[in-house]
Structure formats: C-alpha cells, structure tokens
CHARMM-style PDB file with segment names, atoms N, HN, CA, C and O in Angstrom:
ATOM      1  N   UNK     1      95.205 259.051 201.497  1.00  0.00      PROA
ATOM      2  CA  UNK     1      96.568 258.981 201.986  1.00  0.00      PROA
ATOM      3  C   UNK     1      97.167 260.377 202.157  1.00  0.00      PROA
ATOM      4  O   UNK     1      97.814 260.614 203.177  1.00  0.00      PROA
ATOM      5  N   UNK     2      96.984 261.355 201.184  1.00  0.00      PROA
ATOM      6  HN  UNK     2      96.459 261.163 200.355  1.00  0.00      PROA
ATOM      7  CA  UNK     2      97.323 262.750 201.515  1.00  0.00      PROA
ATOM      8  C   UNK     2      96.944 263.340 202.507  1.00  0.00      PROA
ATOM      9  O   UNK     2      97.732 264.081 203.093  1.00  0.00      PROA
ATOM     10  N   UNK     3      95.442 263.143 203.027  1.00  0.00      PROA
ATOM     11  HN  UNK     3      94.802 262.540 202.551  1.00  0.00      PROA
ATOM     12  CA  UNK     3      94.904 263.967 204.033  1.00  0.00      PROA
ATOM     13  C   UNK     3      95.863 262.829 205.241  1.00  0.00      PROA
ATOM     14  O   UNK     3      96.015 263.527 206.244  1.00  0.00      PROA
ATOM     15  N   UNK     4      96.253 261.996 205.393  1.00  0.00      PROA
ATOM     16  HN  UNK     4      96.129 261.429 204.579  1.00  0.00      PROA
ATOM     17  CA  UNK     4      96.890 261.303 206.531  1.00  0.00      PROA
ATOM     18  C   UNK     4      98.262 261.965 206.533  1.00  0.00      PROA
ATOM     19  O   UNK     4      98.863 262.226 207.576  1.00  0.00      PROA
ATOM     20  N   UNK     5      98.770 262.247 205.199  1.00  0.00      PROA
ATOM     21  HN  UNK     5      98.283 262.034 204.352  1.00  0.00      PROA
ATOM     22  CA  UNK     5     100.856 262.805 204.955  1.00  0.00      PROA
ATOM     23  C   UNK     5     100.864 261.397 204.851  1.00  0.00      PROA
ATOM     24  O   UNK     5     101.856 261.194 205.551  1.00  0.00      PROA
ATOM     25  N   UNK     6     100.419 260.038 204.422  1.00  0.00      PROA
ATOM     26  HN  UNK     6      99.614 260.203 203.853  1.00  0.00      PROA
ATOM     27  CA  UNK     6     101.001 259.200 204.377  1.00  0.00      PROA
ATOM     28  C   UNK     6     101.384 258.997 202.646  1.00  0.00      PROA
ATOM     29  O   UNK     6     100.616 258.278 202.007  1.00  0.00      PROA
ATOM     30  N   UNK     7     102.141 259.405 202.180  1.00  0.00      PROA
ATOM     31  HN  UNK     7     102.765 259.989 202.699  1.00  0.00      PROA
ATOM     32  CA  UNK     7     102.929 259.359 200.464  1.00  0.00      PROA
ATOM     33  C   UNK     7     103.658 259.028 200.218  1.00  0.00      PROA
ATOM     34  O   UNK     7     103.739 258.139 201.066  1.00  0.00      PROA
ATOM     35  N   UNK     8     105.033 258.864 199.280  1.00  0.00      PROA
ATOM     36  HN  UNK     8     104.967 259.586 198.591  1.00  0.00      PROA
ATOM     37  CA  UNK     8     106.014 258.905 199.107  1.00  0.00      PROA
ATOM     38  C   UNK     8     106.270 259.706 197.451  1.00  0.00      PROA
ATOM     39  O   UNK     8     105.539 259.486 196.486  1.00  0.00      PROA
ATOM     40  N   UNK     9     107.598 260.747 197.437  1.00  0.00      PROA
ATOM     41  HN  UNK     9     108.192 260.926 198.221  1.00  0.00      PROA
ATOM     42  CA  UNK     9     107.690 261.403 195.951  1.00  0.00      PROA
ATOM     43  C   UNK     9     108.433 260.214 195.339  1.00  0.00      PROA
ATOM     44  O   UNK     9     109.225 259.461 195.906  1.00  0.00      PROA
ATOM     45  N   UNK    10     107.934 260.192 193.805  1.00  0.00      PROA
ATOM     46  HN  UNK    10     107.291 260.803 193.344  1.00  0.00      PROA
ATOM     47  CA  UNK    10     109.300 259.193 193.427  1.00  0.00      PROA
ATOM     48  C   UNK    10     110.347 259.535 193.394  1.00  0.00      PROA
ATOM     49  O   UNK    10     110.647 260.662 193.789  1.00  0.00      PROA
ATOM     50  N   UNK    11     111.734 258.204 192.650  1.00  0.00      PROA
ATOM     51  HN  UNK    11     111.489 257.289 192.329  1.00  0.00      PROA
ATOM     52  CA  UNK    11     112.558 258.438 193.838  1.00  0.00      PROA
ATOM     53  C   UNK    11     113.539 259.549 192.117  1.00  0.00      PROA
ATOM     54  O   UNK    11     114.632 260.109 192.038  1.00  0.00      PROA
ATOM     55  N   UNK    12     112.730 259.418 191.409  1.00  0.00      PROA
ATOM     56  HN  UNK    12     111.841 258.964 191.473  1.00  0.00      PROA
ATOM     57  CA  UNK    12     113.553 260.615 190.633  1.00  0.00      PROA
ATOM     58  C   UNK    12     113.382 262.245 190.612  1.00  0.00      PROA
ATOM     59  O   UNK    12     113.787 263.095 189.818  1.00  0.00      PROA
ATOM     60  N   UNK    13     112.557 262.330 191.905  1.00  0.00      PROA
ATOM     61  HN  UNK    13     112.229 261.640 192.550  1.00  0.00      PROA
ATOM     62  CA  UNK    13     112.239 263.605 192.122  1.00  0.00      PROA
ATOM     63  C   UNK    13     113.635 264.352 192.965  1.00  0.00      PROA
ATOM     64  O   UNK    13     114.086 263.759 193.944  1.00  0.00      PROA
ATOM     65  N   UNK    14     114.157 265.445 192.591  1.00  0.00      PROA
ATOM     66  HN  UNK    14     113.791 265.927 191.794  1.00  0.00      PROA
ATOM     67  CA  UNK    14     115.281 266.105 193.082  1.00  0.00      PROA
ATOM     68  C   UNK    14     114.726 265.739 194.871  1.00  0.00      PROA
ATOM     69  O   UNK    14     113.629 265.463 195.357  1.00  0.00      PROA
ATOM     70  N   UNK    15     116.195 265.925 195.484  1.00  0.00      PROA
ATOM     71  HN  UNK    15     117.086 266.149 195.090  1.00  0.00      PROA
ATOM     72  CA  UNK    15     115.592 266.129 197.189  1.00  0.00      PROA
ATOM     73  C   UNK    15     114.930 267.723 197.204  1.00  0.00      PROA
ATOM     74  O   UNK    15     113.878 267.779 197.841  1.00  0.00      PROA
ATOM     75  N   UNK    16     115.274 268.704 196.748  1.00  0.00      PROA
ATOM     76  HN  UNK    16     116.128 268.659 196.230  1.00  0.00      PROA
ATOM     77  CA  UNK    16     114.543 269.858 196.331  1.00  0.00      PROA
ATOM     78  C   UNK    16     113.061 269.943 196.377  1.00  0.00      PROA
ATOM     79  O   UNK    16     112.179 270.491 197.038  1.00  0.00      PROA
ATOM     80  N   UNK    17     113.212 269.082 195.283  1.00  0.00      PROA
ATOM     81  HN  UNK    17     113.928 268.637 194.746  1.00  0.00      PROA
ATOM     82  CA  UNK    17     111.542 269.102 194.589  1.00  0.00      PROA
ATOM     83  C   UNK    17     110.715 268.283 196.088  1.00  0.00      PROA
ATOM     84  O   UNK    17     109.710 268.725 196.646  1.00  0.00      PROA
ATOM     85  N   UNK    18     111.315 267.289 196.398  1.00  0.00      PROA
ATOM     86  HN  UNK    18     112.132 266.930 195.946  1.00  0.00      PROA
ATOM     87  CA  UNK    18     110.499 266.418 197.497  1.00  0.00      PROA
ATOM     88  C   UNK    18     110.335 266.929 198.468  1.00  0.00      PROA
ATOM     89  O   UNK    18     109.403 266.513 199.158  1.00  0.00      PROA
ATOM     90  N   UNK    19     111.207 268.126 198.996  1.00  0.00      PROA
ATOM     91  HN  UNK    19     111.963 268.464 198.436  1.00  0.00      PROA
ATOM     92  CA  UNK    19     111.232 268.639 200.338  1.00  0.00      PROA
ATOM     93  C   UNK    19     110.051 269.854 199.987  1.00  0.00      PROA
ATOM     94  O   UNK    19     109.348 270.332 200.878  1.00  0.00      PROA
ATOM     95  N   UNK    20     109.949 270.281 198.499  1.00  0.00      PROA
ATOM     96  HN  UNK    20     110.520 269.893 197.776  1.00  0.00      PROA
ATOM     97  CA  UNK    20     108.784 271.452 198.085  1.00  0.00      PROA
ATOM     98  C   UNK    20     107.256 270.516 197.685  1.00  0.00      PROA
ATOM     99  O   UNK    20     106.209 271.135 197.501  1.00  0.00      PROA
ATOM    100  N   UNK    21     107.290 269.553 197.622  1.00  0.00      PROA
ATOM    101  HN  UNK    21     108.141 269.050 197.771  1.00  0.00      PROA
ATOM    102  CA  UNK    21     106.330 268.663 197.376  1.00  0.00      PROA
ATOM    103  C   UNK    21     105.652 268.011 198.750  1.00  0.00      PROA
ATOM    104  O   UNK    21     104.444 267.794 198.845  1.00  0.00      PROA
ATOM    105  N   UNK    22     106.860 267.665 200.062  1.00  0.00      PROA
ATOM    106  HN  UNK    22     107.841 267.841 199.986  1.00  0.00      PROA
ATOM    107  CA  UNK    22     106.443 267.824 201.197  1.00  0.00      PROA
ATOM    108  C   UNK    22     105.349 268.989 201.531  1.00  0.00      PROA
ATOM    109  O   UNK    22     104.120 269.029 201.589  1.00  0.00      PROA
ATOM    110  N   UNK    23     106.193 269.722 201.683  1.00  0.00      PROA
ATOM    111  HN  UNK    23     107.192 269.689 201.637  1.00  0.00      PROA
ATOM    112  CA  UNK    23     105.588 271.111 202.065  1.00  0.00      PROA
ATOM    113  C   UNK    23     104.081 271.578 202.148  1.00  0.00      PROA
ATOM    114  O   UNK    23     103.324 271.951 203.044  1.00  0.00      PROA
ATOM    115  N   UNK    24     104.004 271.362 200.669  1.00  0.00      PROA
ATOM    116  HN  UNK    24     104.619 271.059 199.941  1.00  0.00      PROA
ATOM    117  CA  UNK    24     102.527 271.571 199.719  1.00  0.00      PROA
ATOM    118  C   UNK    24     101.252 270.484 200.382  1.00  0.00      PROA
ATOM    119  O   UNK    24     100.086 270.696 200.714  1.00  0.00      PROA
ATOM    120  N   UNK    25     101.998 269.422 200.381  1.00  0.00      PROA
ATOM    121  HN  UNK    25     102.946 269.250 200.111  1.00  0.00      PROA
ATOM    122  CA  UNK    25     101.112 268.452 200.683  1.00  0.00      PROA
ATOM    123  C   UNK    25     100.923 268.476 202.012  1.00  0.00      PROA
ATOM    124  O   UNK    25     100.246 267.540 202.438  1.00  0.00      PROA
ATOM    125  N   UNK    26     101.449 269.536 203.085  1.00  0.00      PROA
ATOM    126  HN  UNK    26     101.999 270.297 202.739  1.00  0.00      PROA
ATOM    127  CA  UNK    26     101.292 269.301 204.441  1.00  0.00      PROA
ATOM    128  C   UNK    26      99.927 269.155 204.979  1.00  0.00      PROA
ATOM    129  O   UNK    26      99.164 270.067 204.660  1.00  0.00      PROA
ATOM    130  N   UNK    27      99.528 268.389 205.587  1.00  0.00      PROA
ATOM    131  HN  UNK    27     100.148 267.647 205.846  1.00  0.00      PROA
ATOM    132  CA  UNK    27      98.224 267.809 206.039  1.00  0.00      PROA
ATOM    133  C   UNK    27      97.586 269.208 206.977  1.00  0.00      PROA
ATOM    134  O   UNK    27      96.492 269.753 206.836  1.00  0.00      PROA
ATOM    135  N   UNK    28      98.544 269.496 207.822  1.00  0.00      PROA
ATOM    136  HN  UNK    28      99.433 269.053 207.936  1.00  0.00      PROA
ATOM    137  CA  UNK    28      98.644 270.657 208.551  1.00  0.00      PROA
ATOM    138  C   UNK    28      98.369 272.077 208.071  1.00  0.00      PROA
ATOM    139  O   UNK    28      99.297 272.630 207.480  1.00  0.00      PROA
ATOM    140  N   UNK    29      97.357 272.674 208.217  1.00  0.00      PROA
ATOM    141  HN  UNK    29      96.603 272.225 208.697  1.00  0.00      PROA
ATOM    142  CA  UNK    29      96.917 274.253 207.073  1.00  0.00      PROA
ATOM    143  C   UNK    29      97.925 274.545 207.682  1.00  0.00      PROA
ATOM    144  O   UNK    29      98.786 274.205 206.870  1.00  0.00      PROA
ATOM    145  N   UNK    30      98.831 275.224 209.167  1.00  0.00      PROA
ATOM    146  HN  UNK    30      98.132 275.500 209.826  1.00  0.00      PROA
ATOM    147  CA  UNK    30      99.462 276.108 209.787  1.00  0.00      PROA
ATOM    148  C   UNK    30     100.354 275.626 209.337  1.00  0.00      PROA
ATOM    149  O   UNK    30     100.863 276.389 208.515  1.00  0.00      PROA
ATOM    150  N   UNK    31     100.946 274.566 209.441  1.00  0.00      PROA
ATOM    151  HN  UNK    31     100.533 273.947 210.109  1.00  0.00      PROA
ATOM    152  CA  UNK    31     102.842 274.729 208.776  1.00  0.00      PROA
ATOM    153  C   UNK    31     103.093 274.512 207.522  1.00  0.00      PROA
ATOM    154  O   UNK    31     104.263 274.299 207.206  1.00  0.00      PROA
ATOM    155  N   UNK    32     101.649 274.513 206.112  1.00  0.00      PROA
ATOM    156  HN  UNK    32     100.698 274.686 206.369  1.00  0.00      PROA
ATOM    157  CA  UNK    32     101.717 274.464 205.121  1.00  0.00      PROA
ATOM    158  C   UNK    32     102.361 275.115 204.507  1.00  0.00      PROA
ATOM    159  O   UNK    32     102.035 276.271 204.778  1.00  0.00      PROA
ATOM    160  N   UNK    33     103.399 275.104 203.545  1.00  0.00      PROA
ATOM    161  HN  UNK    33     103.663 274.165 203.325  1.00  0.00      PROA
ATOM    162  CA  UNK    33     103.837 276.252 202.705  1.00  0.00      PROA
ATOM    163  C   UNK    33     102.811 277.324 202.419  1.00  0.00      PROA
ATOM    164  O   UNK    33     101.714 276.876 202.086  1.00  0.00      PROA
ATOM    165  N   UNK    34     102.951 279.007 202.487  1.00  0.00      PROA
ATOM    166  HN  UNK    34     103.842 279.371 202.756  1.00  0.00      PROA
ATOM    167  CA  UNK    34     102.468 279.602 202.309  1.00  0.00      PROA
ATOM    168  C   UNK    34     102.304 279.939 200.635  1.00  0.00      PROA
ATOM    169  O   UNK    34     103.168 279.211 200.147  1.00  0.00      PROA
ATOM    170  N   UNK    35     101.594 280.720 199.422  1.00  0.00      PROA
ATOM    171  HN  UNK    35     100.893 281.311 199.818  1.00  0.00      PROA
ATOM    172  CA  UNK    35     101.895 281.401 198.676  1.00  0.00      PROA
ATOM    173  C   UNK    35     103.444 282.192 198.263  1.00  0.00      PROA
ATOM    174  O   UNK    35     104.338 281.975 197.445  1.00  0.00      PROA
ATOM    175  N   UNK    36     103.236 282.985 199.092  1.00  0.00      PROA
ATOM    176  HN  UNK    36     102.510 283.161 199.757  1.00  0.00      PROA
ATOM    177  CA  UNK    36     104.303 283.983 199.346  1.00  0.00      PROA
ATOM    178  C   UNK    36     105.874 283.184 199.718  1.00  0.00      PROA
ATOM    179  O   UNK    36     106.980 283.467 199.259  1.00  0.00      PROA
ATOM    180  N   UNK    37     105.487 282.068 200.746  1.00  0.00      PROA
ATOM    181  HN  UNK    37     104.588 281.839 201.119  1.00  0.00      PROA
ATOM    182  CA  UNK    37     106.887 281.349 200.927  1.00  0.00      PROA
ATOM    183  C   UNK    37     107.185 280.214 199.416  1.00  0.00      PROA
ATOM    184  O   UNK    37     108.201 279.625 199.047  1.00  0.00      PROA
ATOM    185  N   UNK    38     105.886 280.279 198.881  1.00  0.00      PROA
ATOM    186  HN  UNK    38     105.060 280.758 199.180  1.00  0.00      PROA
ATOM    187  CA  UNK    38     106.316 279.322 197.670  1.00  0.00      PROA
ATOM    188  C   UNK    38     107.204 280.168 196.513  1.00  0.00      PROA
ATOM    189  O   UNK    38     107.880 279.643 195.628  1.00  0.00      PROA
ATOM    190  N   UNK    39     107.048 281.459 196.724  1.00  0.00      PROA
ATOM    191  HN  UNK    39     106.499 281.885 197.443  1.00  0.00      PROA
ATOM    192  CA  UNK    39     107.408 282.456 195.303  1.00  0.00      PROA
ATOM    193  C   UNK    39     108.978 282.364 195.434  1.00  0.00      PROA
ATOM    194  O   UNK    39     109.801 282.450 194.523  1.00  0.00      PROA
ATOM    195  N   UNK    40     109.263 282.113 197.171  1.00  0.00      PROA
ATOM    196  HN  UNK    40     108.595 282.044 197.911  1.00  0.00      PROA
ATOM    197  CA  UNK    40     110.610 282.460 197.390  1.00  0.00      PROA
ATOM    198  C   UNK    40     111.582 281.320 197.286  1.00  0.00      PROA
ATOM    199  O   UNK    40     112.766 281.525 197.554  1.00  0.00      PROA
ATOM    200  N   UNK    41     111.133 280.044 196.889  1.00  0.00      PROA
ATOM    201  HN  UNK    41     110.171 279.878 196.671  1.00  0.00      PROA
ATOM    202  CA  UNK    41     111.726 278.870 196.493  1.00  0.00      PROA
ATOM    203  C   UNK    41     112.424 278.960 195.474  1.00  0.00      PROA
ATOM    204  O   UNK    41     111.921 278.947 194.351  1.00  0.00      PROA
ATOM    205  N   UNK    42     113.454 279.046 195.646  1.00  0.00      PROA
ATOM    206  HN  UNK    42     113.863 279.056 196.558  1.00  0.00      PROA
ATOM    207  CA  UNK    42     114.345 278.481 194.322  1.00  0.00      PROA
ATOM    208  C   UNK    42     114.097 277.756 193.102  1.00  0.00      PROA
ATOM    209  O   UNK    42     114.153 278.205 191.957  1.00  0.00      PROA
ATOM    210  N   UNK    43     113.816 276.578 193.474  1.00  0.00      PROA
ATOM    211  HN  UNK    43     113.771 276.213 194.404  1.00  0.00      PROA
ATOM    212  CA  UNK    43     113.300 275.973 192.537  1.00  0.00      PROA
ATOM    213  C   UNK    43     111.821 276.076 191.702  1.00  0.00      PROA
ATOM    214  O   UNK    43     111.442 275.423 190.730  1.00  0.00      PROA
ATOM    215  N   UNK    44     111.166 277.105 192.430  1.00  0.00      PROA
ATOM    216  HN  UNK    44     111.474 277.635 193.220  1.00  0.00      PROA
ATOM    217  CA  UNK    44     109.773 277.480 191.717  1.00  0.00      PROA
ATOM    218  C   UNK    44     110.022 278.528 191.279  1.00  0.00      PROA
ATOM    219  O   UNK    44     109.172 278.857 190.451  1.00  0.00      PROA
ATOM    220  N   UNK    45     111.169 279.611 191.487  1.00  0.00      PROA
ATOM    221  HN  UNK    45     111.859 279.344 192.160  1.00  0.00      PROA
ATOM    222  CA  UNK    45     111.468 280.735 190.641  1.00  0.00      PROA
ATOM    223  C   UNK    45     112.148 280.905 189.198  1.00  0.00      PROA
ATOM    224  O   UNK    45     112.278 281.733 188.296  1.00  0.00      PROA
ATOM    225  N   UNK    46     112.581 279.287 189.638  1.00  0.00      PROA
ATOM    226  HN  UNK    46     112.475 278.614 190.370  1.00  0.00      PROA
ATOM    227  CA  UNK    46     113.351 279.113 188.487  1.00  0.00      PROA
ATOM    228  C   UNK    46     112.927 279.395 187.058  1.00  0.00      PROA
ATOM    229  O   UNK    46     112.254 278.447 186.653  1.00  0.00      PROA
ATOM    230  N   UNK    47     113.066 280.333 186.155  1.00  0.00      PROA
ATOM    231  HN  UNK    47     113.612 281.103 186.484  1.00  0.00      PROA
ATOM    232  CA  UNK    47     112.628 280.657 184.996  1.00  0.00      PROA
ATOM    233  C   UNK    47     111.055 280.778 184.990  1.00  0.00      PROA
ATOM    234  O   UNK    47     110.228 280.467 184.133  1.00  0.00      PROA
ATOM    235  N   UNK    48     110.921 281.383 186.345  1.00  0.00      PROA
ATOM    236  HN  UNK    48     111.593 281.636 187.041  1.00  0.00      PROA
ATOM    237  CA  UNK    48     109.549 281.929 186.386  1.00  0.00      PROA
ATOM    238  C   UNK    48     109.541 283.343 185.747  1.00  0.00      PROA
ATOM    239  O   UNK    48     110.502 284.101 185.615  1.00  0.00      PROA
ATOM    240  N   UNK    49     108.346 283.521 185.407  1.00  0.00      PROA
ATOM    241  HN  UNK    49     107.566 282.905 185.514  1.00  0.00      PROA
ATOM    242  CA  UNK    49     108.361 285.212 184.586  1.00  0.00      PROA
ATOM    243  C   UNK    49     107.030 285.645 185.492  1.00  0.00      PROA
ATOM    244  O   UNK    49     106.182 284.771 185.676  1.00  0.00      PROA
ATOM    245  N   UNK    50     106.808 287.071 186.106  1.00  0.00      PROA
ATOM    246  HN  UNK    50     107.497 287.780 185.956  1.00  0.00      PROA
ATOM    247  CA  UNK    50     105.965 287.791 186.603  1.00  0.00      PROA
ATOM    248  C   UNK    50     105.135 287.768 185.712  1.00  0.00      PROA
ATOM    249  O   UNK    50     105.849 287.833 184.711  1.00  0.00      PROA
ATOM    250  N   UNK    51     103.879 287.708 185.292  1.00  0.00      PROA
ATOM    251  HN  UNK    51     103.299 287.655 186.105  1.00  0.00      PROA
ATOM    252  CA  UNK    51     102.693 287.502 184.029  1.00  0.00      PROA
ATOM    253  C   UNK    51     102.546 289.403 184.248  1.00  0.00      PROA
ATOM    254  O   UNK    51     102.595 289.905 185.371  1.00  0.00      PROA
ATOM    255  N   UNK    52     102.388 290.137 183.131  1.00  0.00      PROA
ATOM    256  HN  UNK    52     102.348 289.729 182.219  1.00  0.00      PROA
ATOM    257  CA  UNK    52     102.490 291.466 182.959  1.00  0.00      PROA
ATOM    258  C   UNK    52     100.777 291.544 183.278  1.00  0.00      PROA
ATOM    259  O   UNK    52     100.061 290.700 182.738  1.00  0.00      PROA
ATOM    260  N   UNK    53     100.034 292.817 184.367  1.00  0.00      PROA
ATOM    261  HN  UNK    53     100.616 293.502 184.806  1.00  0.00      PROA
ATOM    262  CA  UNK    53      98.906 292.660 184.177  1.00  0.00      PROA
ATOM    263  C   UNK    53      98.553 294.183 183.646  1.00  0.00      PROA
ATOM    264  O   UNK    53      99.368 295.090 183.821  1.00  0.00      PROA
ATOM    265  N   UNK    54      97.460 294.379 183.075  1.00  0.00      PROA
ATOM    266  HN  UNK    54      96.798 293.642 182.933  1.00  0.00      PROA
ATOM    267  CA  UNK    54      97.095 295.439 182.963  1.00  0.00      PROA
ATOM    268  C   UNK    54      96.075 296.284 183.863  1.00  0.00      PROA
ATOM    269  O   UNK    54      94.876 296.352 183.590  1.00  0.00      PROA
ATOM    270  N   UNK    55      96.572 296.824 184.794  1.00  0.00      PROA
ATOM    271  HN  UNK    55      97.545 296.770 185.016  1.00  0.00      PROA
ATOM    272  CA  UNK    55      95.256 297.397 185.796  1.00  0.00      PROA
ATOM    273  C   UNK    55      94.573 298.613 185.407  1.00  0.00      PROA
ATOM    274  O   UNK    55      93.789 299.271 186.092  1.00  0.00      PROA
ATOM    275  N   UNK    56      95.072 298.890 183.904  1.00  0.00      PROA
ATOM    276  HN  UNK    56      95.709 298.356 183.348  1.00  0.00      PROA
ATOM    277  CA  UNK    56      93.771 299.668 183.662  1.00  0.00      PROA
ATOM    278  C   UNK    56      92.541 299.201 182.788  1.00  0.00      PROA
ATOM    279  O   UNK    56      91.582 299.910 182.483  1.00  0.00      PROA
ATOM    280  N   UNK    57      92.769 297.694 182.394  1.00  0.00      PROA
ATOM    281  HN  UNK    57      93.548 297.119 182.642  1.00  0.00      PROA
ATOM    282  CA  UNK    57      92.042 297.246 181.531  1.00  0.00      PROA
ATOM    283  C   UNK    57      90.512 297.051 182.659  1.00  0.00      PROA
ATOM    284  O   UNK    57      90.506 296.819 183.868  1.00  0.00      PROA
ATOM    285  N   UNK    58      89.518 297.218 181.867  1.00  0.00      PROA
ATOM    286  HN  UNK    58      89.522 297.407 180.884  1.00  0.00      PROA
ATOM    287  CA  UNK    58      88.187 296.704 182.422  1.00  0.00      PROA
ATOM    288  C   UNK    58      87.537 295.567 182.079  1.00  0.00      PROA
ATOM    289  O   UNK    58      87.187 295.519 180.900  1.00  0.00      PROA
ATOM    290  N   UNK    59      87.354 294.922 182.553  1.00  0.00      PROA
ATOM    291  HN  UNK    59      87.639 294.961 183.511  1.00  0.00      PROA
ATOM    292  CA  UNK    59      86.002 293.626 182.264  1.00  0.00      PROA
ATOM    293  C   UNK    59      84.759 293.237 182.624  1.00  0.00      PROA
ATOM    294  O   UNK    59      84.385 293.105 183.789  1.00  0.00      PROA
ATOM    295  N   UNK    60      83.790 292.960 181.183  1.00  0.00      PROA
ATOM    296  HN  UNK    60      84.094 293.068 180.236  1.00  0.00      PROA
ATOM    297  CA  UNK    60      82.699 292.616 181.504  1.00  0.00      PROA
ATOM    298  C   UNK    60      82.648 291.166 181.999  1.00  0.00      PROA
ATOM    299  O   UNK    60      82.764 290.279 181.153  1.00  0.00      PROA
ATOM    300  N   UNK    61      82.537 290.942 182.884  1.00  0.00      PROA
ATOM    301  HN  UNK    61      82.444 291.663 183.571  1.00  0.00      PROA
ATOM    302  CA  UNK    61      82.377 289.236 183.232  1.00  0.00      PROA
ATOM    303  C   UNK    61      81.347 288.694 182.961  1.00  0.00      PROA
ATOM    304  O   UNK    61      81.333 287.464 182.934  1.00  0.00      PROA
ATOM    305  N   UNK    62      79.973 289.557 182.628  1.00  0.00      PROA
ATOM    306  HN  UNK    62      79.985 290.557 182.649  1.00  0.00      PROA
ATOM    307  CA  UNK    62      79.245 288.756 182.034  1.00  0.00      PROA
ATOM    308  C   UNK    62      79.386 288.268 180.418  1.00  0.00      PROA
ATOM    309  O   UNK    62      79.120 287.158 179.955  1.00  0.00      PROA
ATOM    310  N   UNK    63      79.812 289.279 179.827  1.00  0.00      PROA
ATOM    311  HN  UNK    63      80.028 290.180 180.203  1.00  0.00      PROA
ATOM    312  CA  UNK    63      80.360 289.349 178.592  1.00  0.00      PROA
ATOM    313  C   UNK    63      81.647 288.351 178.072  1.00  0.00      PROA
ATOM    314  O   UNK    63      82.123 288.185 176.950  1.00  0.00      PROA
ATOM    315  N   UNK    64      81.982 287.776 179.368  1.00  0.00      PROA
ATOM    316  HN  UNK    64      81.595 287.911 180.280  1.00  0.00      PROA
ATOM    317  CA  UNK    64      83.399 287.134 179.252  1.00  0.00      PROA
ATOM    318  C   UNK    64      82.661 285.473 179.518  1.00  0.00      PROA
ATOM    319  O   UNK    64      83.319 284.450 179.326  1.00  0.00      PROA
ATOM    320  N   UNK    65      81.786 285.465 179.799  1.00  0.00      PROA
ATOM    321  HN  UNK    65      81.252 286.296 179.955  1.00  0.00      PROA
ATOM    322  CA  UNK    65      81.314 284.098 180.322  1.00  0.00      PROA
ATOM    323  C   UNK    65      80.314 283.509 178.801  1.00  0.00      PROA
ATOM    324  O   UNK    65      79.470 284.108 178.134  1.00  0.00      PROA
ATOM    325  N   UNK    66      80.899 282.052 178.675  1.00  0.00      PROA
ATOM    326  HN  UNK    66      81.585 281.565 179.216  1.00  0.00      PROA
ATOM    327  CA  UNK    66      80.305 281.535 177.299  1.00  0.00      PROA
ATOM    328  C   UNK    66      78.474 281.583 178.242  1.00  0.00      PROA
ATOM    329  O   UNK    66      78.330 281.786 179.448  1.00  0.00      PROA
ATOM    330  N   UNK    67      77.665 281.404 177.515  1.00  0.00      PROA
ATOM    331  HN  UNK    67      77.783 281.239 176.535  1.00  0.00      PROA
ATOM    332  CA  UNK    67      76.637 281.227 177.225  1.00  0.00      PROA
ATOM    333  C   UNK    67      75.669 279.757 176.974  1.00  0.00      PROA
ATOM    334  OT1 UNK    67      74.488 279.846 176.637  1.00  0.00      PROA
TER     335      UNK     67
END
C-alpha cells in the first residue's frame, strides 16, 4: 500500500505530523522530502540537539566489529 501512497495517518496524528508523514512516504523519489528539507521542519527540530562529533577521533572498523 505504501509503494501505491495508498495509507491513511491516524486520526490522532497532528495535521503537522500527517502532512510530514505524507511527505516521507512519497511514492515519488523526486518530490520526496529531502534530508536537508526534513532538518528544516519544525516539528522535527523540535528539541532536536546536533549529536557533537569528534573529527579528530580515528577508528578501527575492524576492531569495532564483534567477531
């Protein structure tokens, strides 16, 4: 049903949230919400925090992978 857009949000979802839940689910890659247009949503910024990264840290990825 998603790959058709045929859904419905429930009906206690803000019109907000449904019109950002539209979006996401667009069947369409080209008029899909982007990344970048998702950051700028209101409602997804909301008490969002930037995650702090460290770009001088290094990693072994093999070392990081269980065994």
């Amino acid at each position: 049903k998603i790959h058709k857009g045929d859904y419905k949000c429930p009906p206690w979802f803000s019109s907000e949230v449904r019109r950002l839940v539209l979006r996401l689910l667009d069947p369409n890659p080209r008029t899909r919400i982007t990344v970048p247009q998702l950051m700028e949503v209101p409602w997804f910024r909301r008490d969002f925090k930037r995650p702090q990264i460290d770009r001088d840290a290094t990693f072994d990825l093999l070392n990081d992978v269980d065994s």
